[in-house]
Legacy VTK file of the C-alpha trace (Angstrom):
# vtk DataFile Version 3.0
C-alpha trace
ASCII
DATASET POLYDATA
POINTS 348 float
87.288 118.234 89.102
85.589 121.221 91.061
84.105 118.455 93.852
87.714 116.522 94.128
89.339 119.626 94.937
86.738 120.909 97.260
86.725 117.323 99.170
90.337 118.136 99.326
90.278 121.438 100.716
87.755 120.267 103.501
90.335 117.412 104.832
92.990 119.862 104.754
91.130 122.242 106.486
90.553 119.751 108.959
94.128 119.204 109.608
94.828 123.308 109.623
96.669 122.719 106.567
95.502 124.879 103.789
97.981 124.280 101.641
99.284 120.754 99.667
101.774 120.353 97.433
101.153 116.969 95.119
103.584 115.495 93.224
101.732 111.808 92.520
101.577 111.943 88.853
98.074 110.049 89.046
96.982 111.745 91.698
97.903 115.059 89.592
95.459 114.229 86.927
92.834 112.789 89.440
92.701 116.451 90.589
93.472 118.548 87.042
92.727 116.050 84.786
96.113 116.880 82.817
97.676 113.409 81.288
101.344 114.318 80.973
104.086 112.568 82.550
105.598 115.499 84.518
103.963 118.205 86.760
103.541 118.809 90.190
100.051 120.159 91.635
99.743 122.915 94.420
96.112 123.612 96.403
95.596 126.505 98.181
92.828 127.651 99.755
91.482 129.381 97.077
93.746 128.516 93.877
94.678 125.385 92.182
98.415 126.091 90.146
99.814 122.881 88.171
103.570 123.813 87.397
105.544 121.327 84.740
107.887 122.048 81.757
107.956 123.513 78.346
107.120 119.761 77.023
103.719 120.773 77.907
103.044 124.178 77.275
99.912 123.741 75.000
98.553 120.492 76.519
98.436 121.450 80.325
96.143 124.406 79.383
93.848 122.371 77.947
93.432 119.601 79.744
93.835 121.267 83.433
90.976 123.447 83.051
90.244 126.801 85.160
93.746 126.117 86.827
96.984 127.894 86.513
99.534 126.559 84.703
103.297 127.814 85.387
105.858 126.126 83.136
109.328 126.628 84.761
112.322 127.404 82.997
114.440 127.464 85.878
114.379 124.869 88.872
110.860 123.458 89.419
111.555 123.768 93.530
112.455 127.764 93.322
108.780 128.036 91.519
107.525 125.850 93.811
109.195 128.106 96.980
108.034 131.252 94.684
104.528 130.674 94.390
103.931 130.110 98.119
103.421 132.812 100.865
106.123 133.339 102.624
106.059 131.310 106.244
103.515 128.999 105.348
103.290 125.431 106.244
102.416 123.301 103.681
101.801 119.150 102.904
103.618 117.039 100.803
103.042 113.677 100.082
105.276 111.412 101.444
105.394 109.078 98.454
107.953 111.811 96.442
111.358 110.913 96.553
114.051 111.433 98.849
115.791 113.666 96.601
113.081 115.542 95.824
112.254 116.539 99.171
115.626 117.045 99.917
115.992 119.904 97.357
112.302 121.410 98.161
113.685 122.066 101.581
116.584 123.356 100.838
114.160 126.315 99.331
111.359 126.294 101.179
113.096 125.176 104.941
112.233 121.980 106.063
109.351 123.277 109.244
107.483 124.412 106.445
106.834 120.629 105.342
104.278 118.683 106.599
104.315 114.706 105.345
100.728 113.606 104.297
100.022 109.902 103.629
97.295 108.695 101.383
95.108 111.592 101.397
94.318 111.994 97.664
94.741 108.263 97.084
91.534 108.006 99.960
89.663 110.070 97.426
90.490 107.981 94.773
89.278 104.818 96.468
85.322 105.888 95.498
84.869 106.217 91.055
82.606 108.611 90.358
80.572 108.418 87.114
82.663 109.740 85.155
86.000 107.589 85.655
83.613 104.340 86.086
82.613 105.261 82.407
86.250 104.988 81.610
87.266 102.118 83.242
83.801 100.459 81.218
85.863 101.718 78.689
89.003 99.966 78.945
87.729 96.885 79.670
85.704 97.014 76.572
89.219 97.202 74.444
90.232 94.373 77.019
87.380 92.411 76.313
87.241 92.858 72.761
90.872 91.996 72.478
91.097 89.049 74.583
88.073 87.605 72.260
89.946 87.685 69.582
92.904 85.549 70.563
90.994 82.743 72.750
91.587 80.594 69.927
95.359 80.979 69.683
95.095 78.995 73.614
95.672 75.636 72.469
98.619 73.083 72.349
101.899 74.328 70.289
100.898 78.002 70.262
103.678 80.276 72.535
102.959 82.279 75.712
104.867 85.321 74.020
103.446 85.107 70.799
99.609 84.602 72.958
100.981 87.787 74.616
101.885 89.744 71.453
99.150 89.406 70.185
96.870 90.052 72.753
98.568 93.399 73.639
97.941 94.263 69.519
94.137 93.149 69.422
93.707 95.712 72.580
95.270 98.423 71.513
93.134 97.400 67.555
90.326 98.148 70.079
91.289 100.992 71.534
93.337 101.162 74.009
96.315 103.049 74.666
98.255 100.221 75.278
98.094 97.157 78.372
97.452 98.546 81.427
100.349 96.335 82.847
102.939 93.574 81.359
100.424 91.020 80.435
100.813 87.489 81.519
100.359 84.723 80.034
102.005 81.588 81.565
101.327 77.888 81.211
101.707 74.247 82.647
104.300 74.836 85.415
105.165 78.408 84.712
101.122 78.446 85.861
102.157 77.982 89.479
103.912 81.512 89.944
101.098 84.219 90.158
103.037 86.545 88.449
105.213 84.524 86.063
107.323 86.627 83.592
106.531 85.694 79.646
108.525 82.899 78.155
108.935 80.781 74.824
107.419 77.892 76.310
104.428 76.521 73.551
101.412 75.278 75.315
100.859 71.615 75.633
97.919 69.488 76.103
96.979 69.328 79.435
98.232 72.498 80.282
96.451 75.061 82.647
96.842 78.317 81.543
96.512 81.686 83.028
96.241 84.846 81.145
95.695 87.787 83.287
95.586 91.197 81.032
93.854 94.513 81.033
93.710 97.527 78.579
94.482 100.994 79.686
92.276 104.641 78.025
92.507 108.063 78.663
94.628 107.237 82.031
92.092 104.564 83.278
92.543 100.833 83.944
90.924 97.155 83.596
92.570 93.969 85.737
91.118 90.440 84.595
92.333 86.765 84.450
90.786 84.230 82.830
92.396 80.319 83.354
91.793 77.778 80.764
91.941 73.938 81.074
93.365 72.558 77.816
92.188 68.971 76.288
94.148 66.073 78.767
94.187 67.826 82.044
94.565 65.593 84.960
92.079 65.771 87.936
94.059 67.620 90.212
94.116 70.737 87.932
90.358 70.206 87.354
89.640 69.778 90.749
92.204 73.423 91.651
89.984 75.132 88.799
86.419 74.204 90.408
87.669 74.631 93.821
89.163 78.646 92.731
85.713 78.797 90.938
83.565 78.129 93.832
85.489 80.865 96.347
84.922 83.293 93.219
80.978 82.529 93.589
80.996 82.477 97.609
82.666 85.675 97.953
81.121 87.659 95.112
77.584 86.368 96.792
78.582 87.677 100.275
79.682 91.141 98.935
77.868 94.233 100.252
77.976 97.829 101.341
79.795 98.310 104.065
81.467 94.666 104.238
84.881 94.565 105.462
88.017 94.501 102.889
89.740 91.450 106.118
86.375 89.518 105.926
85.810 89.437 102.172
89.595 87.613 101.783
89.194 85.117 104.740
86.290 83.890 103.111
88.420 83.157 100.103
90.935 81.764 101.601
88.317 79.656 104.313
87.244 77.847 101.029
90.309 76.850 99.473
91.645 75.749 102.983
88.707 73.931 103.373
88.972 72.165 100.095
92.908 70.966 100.898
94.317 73.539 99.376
95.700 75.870 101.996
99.008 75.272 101.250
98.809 76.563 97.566
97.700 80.244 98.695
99.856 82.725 97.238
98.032 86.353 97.341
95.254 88.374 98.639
92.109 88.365 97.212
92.106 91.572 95.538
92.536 95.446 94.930
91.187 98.447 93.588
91.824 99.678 90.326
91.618 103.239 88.512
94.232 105.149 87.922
96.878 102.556 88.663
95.923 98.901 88.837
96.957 98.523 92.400
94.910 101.131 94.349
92.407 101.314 97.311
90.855 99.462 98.825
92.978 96.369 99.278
91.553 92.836 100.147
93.840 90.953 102.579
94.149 89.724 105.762
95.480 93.249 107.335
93.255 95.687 105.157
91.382 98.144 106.987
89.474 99.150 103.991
85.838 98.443 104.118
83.448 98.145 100.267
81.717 101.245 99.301
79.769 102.179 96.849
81.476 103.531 94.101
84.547 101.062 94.633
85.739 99.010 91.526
88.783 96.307 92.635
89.142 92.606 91.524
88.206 89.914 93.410
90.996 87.455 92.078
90.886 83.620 94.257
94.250 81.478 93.201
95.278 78.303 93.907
99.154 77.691 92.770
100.703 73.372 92.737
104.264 73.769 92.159
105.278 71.450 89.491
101.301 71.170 87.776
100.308 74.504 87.819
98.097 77.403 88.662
94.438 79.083 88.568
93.467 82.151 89.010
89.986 84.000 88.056
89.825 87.508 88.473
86.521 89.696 88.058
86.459 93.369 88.225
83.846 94.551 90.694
82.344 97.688 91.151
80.177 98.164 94.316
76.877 100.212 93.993
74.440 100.380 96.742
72.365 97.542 95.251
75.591 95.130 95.830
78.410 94.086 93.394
78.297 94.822 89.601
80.424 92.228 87.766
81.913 94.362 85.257
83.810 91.995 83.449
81.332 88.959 83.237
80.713 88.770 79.466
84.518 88.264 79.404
84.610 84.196 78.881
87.530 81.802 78.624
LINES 1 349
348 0 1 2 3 4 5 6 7 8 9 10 11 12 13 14 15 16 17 18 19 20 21 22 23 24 25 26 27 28 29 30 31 32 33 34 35 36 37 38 39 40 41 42 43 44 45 46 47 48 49 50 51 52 53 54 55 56 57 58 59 60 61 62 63 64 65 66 67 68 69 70 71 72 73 74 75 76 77 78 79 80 81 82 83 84 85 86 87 88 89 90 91 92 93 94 95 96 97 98 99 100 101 102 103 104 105 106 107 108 109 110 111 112 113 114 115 116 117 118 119 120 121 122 123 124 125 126 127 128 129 130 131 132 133 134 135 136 137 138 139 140 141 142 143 144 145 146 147 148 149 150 151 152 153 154 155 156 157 158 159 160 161 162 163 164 165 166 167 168 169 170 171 172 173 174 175 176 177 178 179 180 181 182 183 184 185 186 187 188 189 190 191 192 193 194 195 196 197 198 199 200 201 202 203 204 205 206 207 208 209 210 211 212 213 214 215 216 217 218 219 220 221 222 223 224 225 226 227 228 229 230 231 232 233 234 235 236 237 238 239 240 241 242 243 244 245 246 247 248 249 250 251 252 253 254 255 256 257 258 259 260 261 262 263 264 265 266 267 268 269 270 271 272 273 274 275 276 277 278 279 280 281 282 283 284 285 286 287 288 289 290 291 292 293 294 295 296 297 298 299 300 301 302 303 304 305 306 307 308 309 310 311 312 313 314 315 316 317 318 319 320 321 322 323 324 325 326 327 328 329 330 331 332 333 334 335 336 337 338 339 340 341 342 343 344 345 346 347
């Protein structure tokens, strides 16, 4: 926590800020490591103070180590104004709500406020060991979960009861719960990326996609795994090897220092290429940690380029309205060698 908060200090310094007020709950515990739901984080030069409520008297203490903890009673923006020199201009990130800045200004004046964009979440983009151990972590409760219900993808079983129990077997494993509402959607439901759970039972002939991932001790896993059930017609097997092969071309090109732009037109050169252009729904991927859509971002517009220490999915889809979809998403983390497949002993 010591070396987040001194890469911290050194951008604001560079800005002739030296003080930043953060209210981005995961960006909170990225720098204090505390795992409640409510607190707000100010950096000073020399002092780190994490103020939140009486809810967590006992646990901020503990878990935000070496910093000072002030639990308001009164309103959290008059603790906020109080615990500032007087005069001093300060950051805030701009991703707080309107009412919330609203009321911080009414105590601390609004020239005192200066709106910073992305800074922490720039840290964020590059895992060190430690949170690369815990995202290992919860996509070993993914994995071990989504094992157990591969058999339950077959012809009459439901996508919510798939679902259900997939969520359970994670959580059996570990996990604090899904890292996001996991999908499960078959035959035509298939063909929207991000199809919301129904009744429907799988039939034969059905593509399936079931995209899940477990979350522990605030970390995150992102996977999808598409399965071809007994009957499917040759335009679905021919979407599924087509989706394959841009999975193996772009996770052979990745490198240090490759381009976030260059990694997704790849992706999308080979499913264009194949007569599929028209089914492209998506980028190609996104970083995961804290929240499972974080930096870098792989699309067309991303200025992001891989480093070592990234981890973010590399997730090629092809979507036929009426048949169905594919999607197969790894979870990648860079190291200086090249890509690390994290998920790859995770098999539909």
């Amino acid at each position: 926590m010591k070396q987040r908060l001194a890469r911290l200090r050194s951008i604001l310094d560079s800005l002739g800020l030296g003080y930043m007020l953060v209210t981005k709950i995961e960006n909170v515990r990225y720098l204090s490591g505390f795992g409640g739901s409510s607190a707000v984080a100010l950096v000073t030069p020399t002092d780190s103070i994490l103020v939140t409520d009486g809810r967590y008297k006992e646990q901020a203490p503990a878990q935000a180590s070496g910093w000072e903890i002030l639990v308001y009673t009164r309103s959290i923006f008059k603790e906020i104004a109080g615990a500032l020199p007087a005069g001093e201009r300060f950051g805030f990130e701009v991703t707080c709500s309107f009412d919330f800045h609203k009321k911080l200004s009414v105590e601390v004046g609004q020239g005192r406020l200066e709106p910073l964009d992305g800074i922490v979440e720039g840290l964020r983009a590059t895992k060190d060991g430690g949170e690369i151990e815990l995202i290992r972590a919860a996509l070993g409760c993914a994995g071990s979960g989504f094992e157990a219900i591969r058999t339950m993808v077959r012809a009459g079983c439901s996508e919510r009861n798939i679902a259900a129990e997939l969520n359970y077997r994670m959580t059996l494993a570990g996990a604090d719960g899904p890292a996001f509402d996991t999908i499960v959607s078959s035959g035509p439901n298939s063909a929207l990326p991000h199809a919301p759970l129904t009744d429907r039972p799988l039939s034969e002939g059905d593509l399936v996609v079931v995209d899940f991932g477990a979350k522990r001790d605030g970390y995150l896993s992102d996977t999808t795994r598409t399965f071809l059930l007994p009957g499917a017609d040759a335009r679905a097997r021919e979407a599924f090897e087509v989706v394959s092969g841009a999975l193996e071309e772009v996770l052979g090109s990745l490198k240090p220092g490759v381009k976030a732009s260059d990694v997704d037109a790849l992706a999308n050169e080979h499913i264009a290429m194949a007569g599929f252009a028209e089914h492209l729904s998506h980028s190609l991927g996104h970083g995961v940690g804290l929240e499972i859509h974080e930096k870098p971002t792989l699309s067309a517009i991303s200025a992001d380029v891989l480093e070592p220490g990234m981890v973010f999915t590399i997730e090629p889809g092809a979507y036929i309205e009426g048949l169905g979809g594919v999607r197969i998403e790894e979870l990648v983390l860079m190291t200086e060698r090249g890509p690390e497949v994290l998920s790859a002993d995770i098999s539909a």
